[in-house]
C-alpha positions as CSV (number, residue, x, y, z in Angstrom):
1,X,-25.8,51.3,40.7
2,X,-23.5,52.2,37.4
3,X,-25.1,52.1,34.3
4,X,-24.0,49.2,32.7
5,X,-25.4,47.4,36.0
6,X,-28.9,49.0,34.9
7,X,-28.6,47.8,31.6
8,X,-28.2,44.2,32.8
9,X,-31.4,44.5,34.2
10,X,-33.2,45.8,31.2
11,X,-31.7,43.4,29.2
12,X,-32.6,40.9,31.3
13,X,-36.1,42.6,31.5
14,X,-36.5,42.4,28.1
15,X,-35.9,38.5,27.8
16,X,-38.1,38.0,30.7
17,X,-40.9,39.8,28.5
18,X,-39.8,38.1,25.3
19,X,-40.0,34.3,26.8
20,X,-43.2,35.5,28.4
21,X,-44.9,36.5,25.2
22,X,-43.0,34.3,22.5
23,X,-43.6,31.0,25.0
24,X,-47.2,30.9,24.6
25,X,-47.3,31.2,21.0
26,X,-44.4,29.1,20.5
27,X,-46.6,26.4,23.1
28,X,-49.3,27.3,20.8
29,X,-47.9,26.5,17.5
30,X,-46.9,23.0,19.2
31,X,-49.8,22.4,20.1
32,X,-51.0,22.3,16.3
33,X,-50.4,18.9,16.7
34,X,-50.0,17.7,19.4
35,X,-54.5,19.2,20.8
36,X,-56.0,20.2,17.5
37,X,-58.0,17.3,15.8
38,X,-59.3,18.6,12.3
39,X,-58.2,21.8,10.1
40,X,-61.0,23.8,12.0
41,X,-59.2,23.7,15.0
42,X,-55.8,24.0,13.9
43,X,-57.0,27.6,12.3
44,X,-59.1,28.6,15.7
45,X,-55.2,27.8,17.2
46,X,-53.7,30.0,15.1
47,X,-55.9,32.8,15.0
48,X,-55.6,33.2,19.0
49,X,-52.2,34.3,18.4
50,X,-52.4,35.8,14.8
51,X,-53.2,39.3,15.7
52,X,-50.1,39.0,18.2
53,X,-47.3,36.8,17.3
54,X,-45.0,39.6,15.5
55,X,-45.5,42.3,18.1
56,X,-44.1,39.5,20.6
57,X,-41.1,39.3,18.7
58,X,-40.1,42.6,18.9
59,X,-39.0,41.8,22.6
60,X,-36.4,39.8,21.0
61,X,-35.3,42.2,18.3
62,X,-35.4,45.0,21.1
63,X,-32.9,42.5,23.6
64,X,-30.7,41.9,20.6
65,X,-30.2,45.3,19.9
66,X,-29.6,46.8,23.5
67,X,-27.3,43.9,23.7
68,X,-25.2,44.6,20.8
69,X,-25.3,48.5,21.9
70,X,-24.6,48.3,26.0
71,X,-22.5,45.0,25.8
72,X,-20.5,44.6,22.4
73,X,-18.1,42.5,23.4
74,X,-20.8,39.8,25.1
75,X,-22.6,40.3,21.8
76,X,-19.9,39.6,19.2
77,X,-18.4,36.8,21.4
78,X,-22.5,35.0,21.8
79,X,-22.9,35.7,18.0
80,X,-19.6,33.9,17.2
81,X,-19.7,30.9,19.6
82,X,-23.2,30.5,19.0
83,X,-23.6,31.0,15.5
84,X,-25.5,27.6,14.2
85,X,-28.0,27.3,16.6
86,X,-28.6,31.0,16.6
87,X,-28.7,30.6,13.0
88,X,-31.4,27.7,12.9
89,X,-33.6,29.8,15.4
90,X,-33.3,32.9,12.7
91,X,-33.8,30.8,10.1
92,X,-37.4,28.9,12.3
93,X,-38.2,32.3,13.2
94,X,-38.5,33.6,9.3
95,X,-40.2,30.6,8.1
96,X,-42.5,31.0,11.0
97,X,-43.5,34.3,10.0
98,X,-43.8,33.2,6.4
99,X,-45.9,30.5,7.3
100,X,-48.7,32.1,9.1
101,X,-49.1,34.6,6.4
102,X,-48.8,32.0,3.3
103,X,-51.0,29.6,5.0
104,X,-54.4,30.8,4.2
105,X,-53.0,32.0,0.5
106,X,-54.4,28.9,-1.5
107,X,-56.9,26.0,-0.5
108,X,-55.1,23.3,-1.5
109,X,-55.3,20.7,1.6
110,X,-51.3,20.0,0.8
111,X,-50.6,23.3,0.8
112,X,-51.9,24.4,3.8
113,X,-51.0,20.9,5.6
114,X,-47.1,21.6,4.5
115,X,-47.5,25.5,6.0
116,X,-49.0,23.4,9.4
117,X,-46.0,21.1,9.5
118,X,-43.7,24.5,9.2
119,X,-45.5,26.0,11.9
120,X,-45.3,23.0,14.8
121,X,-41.6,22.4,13.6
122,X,-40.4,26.0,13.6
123,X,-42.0,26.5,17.3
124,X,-40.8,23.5,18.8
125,X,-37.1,23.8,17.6
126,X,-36.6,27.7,18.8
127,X,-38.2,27.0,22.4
128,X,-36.0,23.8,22.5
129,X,-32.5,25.9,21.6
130,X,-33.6,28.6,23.7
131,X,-33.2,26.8,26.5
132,X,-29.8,25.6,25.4
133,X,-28.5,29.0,24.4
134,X,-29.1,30.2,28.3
135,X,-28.1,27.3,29.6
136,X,-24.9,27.2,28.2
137,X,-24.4,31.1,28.9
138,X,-25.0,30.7,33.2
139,X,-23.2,27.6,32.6
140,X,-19.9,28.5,31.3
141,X,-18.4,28.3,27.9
142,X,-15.0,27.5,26.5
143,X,-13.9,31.4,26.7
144,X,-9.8,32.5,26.3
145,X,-8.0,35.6,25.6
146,X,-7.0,35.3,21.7
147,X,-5.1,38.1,20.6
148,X,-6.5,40.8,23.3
149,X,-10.0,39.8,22.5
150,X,-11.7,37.5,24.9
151,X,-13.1,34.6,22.6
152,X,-15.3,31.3,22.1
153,X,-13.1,28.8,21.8
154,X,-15.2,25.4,21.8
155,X,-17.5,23.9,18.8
156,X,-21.1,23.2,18.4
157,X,-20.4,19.6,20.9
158,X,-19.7,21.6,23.6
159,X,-22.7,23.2,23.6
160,X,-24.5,20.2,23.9
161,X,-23.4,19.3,27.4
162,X,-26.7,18.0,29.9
163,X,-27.1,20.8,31.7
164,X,-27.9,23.0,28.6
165,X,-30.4,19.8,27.1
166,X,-32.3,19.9,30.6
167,X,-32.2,23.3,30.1
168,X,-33.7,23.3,26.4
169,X,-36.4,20.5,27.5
170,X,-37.2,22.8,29.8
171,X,-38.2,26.0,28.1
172,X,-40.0,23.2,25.7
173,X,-41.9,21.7,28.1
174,X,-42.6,24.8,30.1
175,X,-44.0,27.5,26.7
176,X,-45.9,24.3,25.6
177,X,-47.7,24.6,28.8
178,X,-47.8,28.0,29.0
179,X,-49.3,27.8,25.2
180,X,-52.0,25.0,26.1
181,X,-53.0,27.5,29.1
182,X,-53.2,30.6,26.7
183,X,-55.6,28.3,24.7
184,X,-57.8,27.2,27.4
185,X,-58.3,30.9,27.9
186,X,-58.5,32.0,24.6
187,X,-61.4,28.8,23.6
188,X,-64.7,28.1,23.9
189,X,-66.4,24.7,23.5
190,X,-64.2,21.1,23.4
191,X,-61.1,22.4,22.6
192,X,-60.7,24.6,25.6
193,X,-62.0,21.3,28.0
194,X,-59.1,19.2,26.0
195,X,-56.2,22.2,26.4
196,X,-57.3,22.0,30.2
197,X,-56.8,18.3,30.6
198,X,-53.2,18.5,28.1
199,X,-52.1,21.9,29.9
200,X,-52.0,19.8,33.3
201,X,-50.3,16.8,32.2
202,X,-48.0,19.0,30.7
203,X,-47.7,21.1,33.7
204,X,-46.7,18.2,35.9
205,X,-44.0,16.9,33.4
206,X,-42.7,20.8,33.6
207,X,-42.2,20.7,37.2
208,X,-40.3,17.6,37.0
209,X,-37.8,18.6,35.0
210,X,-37.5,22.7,35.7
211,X,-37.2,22.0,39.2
212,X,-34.5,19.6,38.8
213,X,-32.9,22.2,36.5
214,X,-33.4,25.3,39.0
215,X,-31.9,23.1,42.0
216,X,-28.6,22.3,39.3
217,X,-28.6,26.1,38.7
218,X,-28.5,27.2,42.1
219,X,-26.3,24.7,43.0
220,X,-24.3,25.9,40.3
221,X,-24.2,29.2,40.8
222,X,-26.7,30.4,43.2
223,X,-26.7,32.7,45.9
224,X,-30.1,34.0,48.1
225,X,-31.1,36.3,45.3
226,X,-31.4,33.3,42.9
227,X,-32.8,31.2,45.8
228,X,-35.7,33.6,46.2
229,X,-36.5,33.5,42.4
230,X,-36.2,29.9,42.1
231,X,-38.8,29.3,45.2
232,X,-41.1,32.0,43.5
233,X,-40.5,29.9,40.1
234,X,-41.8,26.6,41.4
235,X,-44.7,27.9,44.3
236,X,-46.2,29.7,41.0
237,X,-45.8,26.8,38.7
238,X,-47.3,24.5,41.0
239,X,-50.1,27.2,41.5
240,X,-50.6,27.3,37.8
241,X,-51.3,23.8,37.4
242,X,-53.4,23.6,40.6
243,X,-55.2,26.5,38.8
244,X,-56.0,25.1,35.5
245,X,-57.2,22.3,37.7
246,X,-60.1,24.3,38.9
247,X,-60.5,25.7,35.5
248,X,-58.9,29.2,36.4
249,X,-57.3,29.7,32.9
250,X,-56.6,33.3,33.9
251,X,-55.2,32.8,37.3
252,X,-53.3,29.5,35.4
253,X,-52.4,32.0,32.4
254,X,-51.0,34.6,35.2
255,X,-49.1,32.1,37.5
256,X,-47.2,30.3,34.7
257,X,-45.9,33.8,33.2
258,X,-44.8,34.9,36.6
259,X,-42.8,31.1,36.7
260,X,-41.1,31.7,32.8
261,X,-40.0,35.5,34.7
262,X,-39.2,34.2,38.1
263,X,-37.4,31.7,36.1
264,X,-35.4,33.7,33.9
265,X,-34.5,36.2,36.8
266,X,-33.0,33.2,38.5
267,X,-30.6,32.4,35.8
268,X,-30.1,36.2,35.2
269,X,-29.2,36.5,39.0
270,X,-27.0,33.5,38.9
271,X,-25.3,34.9,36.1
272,X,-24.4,38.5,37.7
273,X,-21.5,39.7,37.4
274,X,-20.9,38.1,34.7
275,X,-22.2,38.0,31.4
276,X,-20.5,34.9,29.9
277,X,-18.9,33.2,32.3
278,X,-15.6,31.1,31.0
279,X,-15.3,27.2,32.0
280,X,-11.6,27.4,31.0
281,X,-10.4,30.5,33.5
282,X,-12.6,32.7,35.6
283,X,-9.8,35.7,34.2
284,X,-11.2,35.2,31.2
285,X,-15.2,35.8,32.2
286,X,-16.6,38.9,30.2
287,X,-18.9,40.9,32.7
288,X,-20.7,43.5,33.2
289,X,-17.8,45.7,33.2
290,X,-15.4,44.9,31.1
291,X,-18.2,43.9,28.1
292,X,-19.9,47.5,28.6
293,X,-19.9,50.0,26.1
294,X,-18.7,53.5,27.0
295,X,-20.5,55.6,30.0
296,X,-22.5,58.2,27.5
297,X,-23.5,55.4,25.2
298,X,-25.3,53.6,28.2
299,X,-26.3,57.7,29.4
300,X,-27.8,58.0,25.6
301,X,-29.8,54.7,25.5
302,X,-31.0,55.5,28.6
303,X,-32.9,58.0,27.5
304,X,-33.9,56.9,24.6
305,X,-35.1,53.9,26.3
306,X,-37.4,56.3,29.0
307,X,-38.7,57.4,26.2
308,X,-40.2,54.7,23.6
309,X,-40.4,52.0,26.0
310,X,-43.5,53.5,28.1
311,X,-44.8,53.8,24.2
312,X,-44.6,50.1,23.0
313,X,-45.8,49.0,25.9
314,X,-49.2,50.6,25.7
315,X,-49.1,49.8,22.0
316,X,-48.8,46.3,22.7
317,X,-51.3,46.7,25.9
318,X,-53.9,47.6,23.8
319,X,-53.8,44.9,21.2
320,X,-53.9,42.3,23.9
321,X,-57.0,44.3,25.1
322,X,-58.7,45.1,21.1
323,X,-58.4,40.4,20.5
324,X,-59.0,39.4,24.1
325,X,-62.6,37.8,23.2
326,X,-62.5,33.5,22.7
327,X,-62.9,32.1,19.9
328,X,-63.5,28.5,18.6
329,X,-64.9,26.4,15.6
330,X,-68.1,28.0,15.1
331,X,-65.8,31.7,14.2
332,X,-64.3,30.2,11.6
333,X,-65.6,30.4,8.2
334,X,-66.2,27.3,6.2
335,X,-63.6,28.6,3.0
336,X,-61.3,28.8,6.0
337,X,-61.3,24.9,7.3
């Protein structure tokens, strides 16, 4: 396997991780309004992923980067043809951050209620576009040779075809129910018993529509790799929701991250060799090869990689581990409601 084949994989390992991580607290911060009844409970939603939500982003700033290092030229030509909606998920992703800390900085109701209305709009809008973005990349975009360069050549329409919508109402649907799972595991007393009965209503609506998009996708572009990943995708949803069923919330928890990775794989697979395929001319598909950076750039962050990745992830073990205790109503203090 050649290097920039390796680094396929860990970028794709990386997104796997992020969409693990990120989709619960992006379900979470949805869930704001969609399970929590008084201010109480919006704050015992919050804190389950306030010791955690940052490190879960740096999977994303960690995928960005080894992008724009081992693949430039897929890099510059995503950044380009995607700019606004990659834009508008910066832009949610700040506020976001912003919001959870400036939340709790004065009591006025208004204040706090306009910070809550930040946080549910700036979670749903990112897992929505998400979905779009990848959709759009395994689908195919308007890509030519312009001067040399292989280039995005369609607007913002084009990247609002159906098979990219499914695709965003998909990773909506499905971190929204990964995020009502977290919180059934994370809760004690009514609000866990409510996050049970949402997470599996969700759950069902999820199946619906990720395995009509799976079955397009492989379709599509599938071969038996993606096949396998797809069947793995769907036997652990369905296991997940048969799970929080029974009131397993870890098992639940555990099957619906192995669906977002089986998931994400699939496209991933589907995708390979390519890295943005073009609708207009296969010629004009950037892939692994010919959107690589040189051979001892890949050899460098390869080891840089061996090195610090084994690091963060027993950083970030740990602080899963240090706030892994429930929580509900009666932890939060009264200034805090």
């Amino acid at each position: 396997m050649e290097l920039h084949d390796v680094w396929f994989v860990l970028i794709a390992v990386l997104w796997i991780g992020y969409f693990f991580l990120e989709g619960f607290d992006f379900g979470v911060g949805v869930l704001t309004k969609l399970l929590a009844r008084d201010r109480a409970e919006k704050r015992v939603l919050i804190n389950t992923i306030g010791p955690v939500w940052d490190g879960n982003e740096v999977w994303l700033l960690t995928a960005g980067g080894a992008t724009f290092a081992a693949f430039p030229e897929w890099y510059a030509t995503l950044f380009s043809g995607f700019y606004l909606p990659l834009l508008i998920i910066l832009v949610c992703l700040i506020v976001r951050g912003v919001a959870f800390e400036y939340r709790v900085k004065r009591p006025e109701e208004n204040w706090q209620r306009n910070w809550e209305h930040a946080i549910f709009w700036t979670s749903l809008v990112p897992a929505f576009l998400w979905g779009v973005a990848f959709g759009n990349i395994v689908h195919g975009v308007k890509i030519q040779e312009v001067g040399g360069n292989l280039e995005y050549v369609g607007g913002f329409g084009d990247l609002l075809n159906p098979y990219a919508l499914l695709g965003g109402l998909v990773t909506l649907t499905l971190f929204t129910f990964h995020g009502a799972v977290f919180t059934a595991l994370k809760t004690v007393g009514d609000i866990r018993g409510r996050a049970r009965a949402l997470a599996l209503k969700l759950g069902l609506l999820t199946a619906v529509l990720a395995l009509g998009f799976l079955l397009w996708t492989q379709l599509d572009k599938g071969d038996g790799w993606s096949l396998a990943a797809m069947l793995v995708a769907v036997v652990c949803l369905v296991g997940a929701i048969g799970a929080i069923r029974a009131g397993r919330e870890g098992w639940s928890f555990a099957l619906s991250g192995v669906t977002i990775a089986a998931a994400v794989a699939m496209l991933f697979l589907a995708l390979f060799p390519n890295v943005m395929p073009s609708s207009l001319d296969p010629a004009w598909n950037l892939t692994v090869t010919n959107a690589s950076s040189s051979p001892y750039t890949l050899k460098i962050m390869t080891w840089c990689a061996a090195i610090a990745t084994p690091l963060v992830l027993l950083y970030q073990s740990w602080t899963y581990w240090v706030f892994r205790k429930r929580i509900g109503t009666q932890h939060i203090a009264e200034a805090a409601h």
